[in-house]
C-alpha positions, 0 to 999 in steps of 0.5 A: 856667081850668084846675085839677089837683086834688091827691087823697088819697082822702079827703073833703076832696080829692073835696069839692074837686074836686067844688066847682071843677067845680061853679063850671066850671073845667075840672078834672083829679084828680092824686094822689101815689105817695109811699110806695108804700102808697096803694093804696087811697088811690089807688083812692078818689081814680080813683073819685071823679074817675070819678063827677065825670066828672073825669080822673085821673093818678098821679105816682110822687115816690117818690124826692123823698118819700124825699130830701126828706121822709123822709130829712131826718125821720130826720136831724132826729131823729137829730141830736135835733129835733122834725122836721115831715114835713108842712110839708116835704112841703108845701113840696117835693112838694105845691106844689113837685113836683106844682105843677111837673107841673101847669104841664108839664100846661097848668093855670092852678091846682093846687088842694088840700083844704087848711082855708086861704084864700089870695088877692091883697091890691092894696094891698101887691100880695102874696098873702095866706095866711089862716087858714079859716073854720072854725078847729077844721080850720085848717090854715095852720100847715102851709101858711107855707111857700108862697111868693108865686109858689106862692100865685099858682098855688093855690086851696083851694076848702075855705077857707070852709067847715065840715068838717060841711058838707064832710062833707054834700056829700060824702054828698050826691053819694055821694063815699066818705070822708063819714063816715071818721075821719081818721087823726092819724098821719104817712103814712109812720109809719102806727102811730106807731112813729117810733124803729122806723121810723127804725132800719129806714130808716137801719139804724142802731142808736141806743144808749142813754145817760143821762138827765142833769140840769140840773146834768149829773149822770147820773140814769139810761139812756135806751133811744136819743136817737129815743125822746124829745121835748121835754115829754115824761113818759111812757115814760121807762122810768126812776123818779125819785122824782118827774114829771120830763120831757125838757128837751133832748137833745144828739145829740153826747153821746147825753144827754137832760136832765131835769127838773121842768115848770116848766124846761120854760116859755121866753118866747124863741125863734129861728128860721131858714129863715124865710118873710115872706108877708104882708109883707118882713122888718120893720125893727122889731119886730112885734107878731104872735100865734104859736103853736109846734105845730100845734094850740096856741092862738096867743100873744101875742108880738114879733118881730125881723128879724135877718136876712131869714131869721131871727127872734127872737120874745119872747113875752108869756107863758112858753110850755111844751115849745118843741122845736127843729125844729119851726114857729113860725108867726105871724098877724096877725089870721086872716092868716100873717105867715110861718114858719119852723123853730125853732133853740132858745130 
C-alpha cells in the first residue's frame, strides 16, 4: 500500500511518516505551500523525509488557501462571526486538495499527524471518526468534516498515541521539532492581530460604532466590529462602571451589544452545513455529548434533524459564550456522531 503523508514540519507529521514506514508502507512525504510563509516549515519537512529515506514534493495551494480559506475568514468576521480557518482548511485543502494530488499520485492512503482515529464499523457498514487516545491532544473537533469517502482514504498513525511518546520517537531517530513548542495561533495570523490582519487583506477600514445594550441604548464606541468576539471582557476600550462583555454583534448596524456574563449563558442552538458520520441524519431525537470550541469540555445535550443538514441541539446545562460561526461538534462516547457551523441561539 501506498501513503502520501501530509508534513508541516513539525513533530507530530515526521513521527507519522516514520511509524507508516516503520509498518512497510511505501511512503512518500507532501507539504502544502499555502501562505507563502513556510519556508522553514518546508525545509524541516524535506529534512525529515531525507533522514527516513522518504521522497518529498511541494504542492503550491496558495490560490485555494486564499479563496477558501482566508477569504472566507475575513468575510465571516466582517459579516460578524466567529470563523474557524482549521476546520476549512481541513475540510478543502488538507483531505480535499491534497487528498485529490495523492490519487493523481497512485497512492491507497493520504495520512496526516492528526491526534484522531478513524476506521470501518461492518455493522453500520460506515466509517468511524474517534477521538485519541490521549485526549489532552485530541483533535477531532477539527476533523467533523470529513466525509465518509474522505475517511476511507485516511490514516492518522498518531491516533493512539501520546504526545510524550510522539515526542520520544521523534528524539530517538533524531527527527527535528522533538522538544519545539507549538504554536497556538492561526498559521496565516502568526501574531494574533486578526483585525489588522483582515483590513490589510481586504483593504477595508471598518469603523467604529457603538456598543449597545440590551435594551438598544448605545453605552459607548467601539474601535470596528473585527475587534470583538462573543464572551469577550477585556479590550473594550470603554469603562462601564462594571464587567461587562460582548453578547452579539450585528454587522448591518455596526453594533456590539453588551451586557453582564450571566446574558452570556444559552441552553440552545442551531446549526447548518451539518455532517453525520457516524450514522444518517435521525428521525428523533439523540442523546449526544457536544462541545461549541475547540478545548471546552463536552456537554450533555439532545439533538434534532430538522433537515439533513441542519440541527437543533438543547443542552442539559446552560452553556457560556456560544458565537456563531463556530462548530458544534457531537460525540457518542470517544465516537463523532458529526458537525456543523453554528448559526445562533
Amino acid at each position: 500500500m501506498k501513503v502520501l503523508v501530509a508534513m508541516s514540519g513539525g513533530v507530530d507529521s515526521s513521527v507519522a511518516l516514520f511509524l507508516l514506514m516503520r509498518a512497510g508502507f511505501g511512503c512518500a512525504g507532501a507539504t502544502m505551500r499555502l501562505s507563502g510563509g513556510e519556508t522553514v516549515a518546508l525545509n524541516d519537512a524535506r529534512d525529515a523525509a531525507s533522514r527516513l529515506g522518504a521522497p518529498h514534493y511541494v504542492f503550491d495551494f496558495s490560490a485555494d488557501f486564499r479563496e477558501k480559506v482566508i477569504g472566507p475568514f475575513a468575510d465571516a468576521y466582517a459579516r460578524g462571526l466567529t470563523p474557524n480557518p482549521c476546520v476549512e482548511c481541513n475540510r478543502f485543502l488538507k483531505f480535499g486538495r491534497l487528498l485529490e494530488q495523492a490519487s493523481e499520485m497512485g497512492m491507497d492512503y493520504l495520512a496526516t499527524g492528526h491526534y484522531a482515529r478513524a476506521g470501518f464499523d461492518a455493522a453500520s457498514g460506515r466509517f468511524w471518526l474517534k477521538k485519541a487516545v490521549d485526549e489532552a491532544k485530541d483533535q477531532s473537533y477539527m476533523l467533523y468534516a470529513l466525509t465518509q469517502e474522505q475517511l476511507r482514504r485516511v490514516l492518522f498513525p498518531l491516533g493512539e498515541l501520546t504526545k510524550a511518546r510522539v515526542r520520544e520517537i521523534a528524539a530517538d531517530e533524531g527527527l527535528a521539532g522533538a522538544h519545539v513548542k507549538e504554536s497556538q495561533d492561526i498559521c496565516f495570523v502568526p501574531d494574533g492581530d486578526y483585525a489588522g490582519f483582515i483590513g490589510r487583506f481586504t483593504g477595508r477600514a471598518f469603523e467604529g460604532g457603538d456598543f449597545i445594550g440590551e435594551d438598544g441604548g448605545v453605552l459607548g464606541m467601539h474601535g470596528g466590529l473585527i475587534r470583538y468576539t462573543v464572551g469577550q471582557r477585556k479590550g473594550l476600550g470603554a469603562v462601564f462602571g462594571r464587567h461587562m462583555y460582548v453578547l452579539a454583534k450585528d454587522a448591518g448596524a455596526n453594533t456590539v451589544t453588551l451586557g453582564g456574563e450571566e446574558r452570556l449563558f444559552s441552553r440552545t442552538l442551531k446549526a447548518d452545513g451539518f455532517n453525520w458520520i457516524a450514522c444518517e441524519a435521525p428521525e428523533r431525537p439523540m442523546k449526544v455529548k457536544a462541545k461549541t470550541r475547540y478545548r471546552q469540555p463536552e456537554q450533555w445535550a439532545t439533538v434534532t434533524a430538522t433537515s439533513p443538514d441542519a440541527v437543533l441541539v438543547e443542552f442539559d446545562e446552560p452553556q457560556r459564550a456560544i458565537a456563531p460561526g463556530q462548530a458544534v461538534v457531537l460525540y457518542d462516547g470517544d465516537a463523532v456522531v458529526g458537525g456543523g457551523r453554528i448559526l445562533g441561539m
